[in-house]
C-alpha positions in Angstrom: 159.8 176.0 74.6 160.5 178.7 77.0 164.0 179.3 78.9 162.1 178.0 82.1 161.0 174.9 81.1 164.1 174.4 79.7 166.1 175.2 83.2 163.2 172.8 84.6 164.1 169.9 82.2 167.5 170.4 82.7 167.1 170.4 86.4 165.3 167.2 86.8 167.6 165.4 84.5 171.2 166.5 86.6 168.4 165.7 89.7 169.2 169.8 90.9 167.2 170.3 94.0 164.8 173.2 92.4 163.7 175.8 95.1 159.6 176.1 95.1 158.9 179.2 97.5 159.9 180.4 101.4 156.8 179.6 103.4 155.9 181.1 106.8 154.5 177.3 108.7 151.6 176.9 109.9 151.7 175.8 113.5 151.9 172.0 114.0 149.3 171.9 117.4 147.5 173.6 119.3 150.6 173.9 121.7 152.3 175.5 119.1 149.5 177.3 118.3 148.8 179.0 122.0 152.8 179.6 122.2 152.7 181.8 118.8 149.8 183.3 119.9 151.0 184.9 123.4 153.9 185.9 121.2 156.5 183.7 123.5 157.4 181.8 120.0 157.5 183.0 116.8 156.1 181.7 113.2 158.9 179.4 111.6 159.8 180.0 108.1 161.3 176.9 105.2 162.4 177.0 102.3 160.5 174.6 100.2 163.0 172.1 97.8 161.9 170.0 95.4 164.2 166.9 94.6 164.6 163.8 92.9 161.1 161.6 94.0 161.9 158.7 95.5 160.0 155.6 94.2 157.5 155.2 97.0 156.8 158.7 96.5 156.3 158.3 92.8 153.9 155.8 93.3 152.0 158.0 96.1 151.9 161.0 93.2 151.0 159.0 90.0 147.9 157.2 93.0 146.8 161.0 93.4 147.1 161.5 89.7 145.4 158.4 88.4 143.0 158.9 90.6 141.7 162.2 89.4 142.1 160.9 86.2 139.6 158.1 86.5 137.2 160.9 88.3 137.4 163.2 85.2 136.9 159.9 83.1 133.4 159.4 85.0 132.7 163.1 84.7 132.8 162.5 80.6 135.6 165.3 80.8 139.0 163.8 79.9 140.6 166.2 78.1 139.4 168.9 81.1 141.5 166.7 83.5 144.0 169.3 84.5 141.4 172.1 84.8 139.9 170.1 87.3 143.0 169.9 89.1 143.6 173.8 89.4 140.3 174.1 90.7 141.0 172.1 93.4 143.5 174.4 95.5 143.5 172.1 98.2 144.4 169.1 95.9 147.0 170.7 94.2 148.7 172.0 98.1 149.0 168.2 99.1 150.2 166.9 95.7 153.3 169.5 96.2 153.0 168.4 100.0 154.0 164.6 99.3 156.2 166.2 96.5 158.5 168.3 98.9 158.3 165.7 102.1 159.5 162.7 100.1 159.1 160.0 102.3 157.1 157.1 102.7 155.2 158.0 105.5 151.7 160.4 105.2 152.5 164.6 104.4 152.3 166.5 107.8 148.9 168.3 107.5 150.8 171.6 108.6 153.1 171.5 105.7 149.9 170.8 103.1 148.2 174.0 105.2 151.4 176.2 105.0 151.6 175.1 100.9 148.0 176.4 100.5 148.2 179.3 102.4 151.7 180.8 101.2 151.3 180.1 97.4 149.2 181.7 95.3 147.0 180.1 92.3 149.3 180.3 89.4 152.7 179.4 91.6 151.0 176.1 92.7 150.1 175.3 89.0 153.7 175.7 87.9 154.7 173.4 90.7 152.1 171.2 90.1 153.5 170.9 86.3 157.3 170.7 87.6 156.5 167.8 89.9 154.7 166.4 87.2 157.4 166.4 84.9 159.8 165.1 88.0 158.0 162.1 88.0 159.6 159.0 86.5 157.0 156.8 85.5 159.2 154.3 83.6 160.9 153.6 86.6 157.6 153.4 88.5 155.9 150.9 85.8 159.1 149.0 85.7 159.4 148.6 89.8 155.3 147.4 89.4 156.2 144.9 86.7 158.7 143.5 89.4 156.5 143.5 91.9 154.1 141.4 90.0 156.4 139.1 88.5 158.1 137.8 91.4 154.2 137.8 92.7 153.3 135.5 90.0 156.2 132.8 90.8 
């Protein structure tokens, strides 16, 4: 186990906002858009955080995750199920979207645009793999089992 997954386990178990990357944003409309492009605005820049997931969130992620999943499943290439992932650039940029907005409402198509413009290839997979390990699927299964017992009453 490397020192950095060890900081990244550490982090997510004392729930330490982790910095992801400083991304320029890409403009929200086409407002925005004209503005920048006269130069009467400038770009605006964020720091991207990564924090504790809340549960709606979780359950948004381990959706996006299951299903790829069941698409590799069809495919005959479960054990290739990651790979397909990092093909998908795209994918990946909206996963750490939903990740970094953490609310129950849909990702800003700007931010998922700004997230797959500003990181490269191999700084999305390492994000990919932290929010991954972020998520708390016992507390997700146990929050369904609720769900579904009180639905059964």
């Amino acid at each position: 186990m490397t020192k950095e997954e060890k900081d990244g386990i550490l982090s997510v178990i004392l729930d330490i906002p982790t910095p992801l990357k400083r991304v320029k944003l890409a403009p929200k409309n086409r407002i925005e858009q004209l503005l920048i492009f006269l130069k009467i605005k400038g770009y605006s820049y964020r720091m991207l955080y990564l924090s504790g997931l809340k549960l709606s969130t979780n359950y948004r992620l381990t959706a996006i995750s299951n299903g790829m999943i069941l698409k590799s499943a069809k495919a005959g290439d479960m054990d290739k199920f990651m790979d397909i992932y990092h093909q998908n650039i795209y994918q990946m940029a909206g996963y750490i979207a939903a990740a970094v907005h953490n609310k129950n409402e849909e990702t800003p198509r700007y931010l998922i645009q700004s997230i797959a413009d500003e990181f490269t290839n191999e700084e999305l997979k390492l994000a990919v793999k932290d929010i991954y390990r972020r998520l708390d699927v016992q507390s997700f299964f146990d929050s369904t089992a609720l769900v579904r017992s009180l639905s059964l009453m």
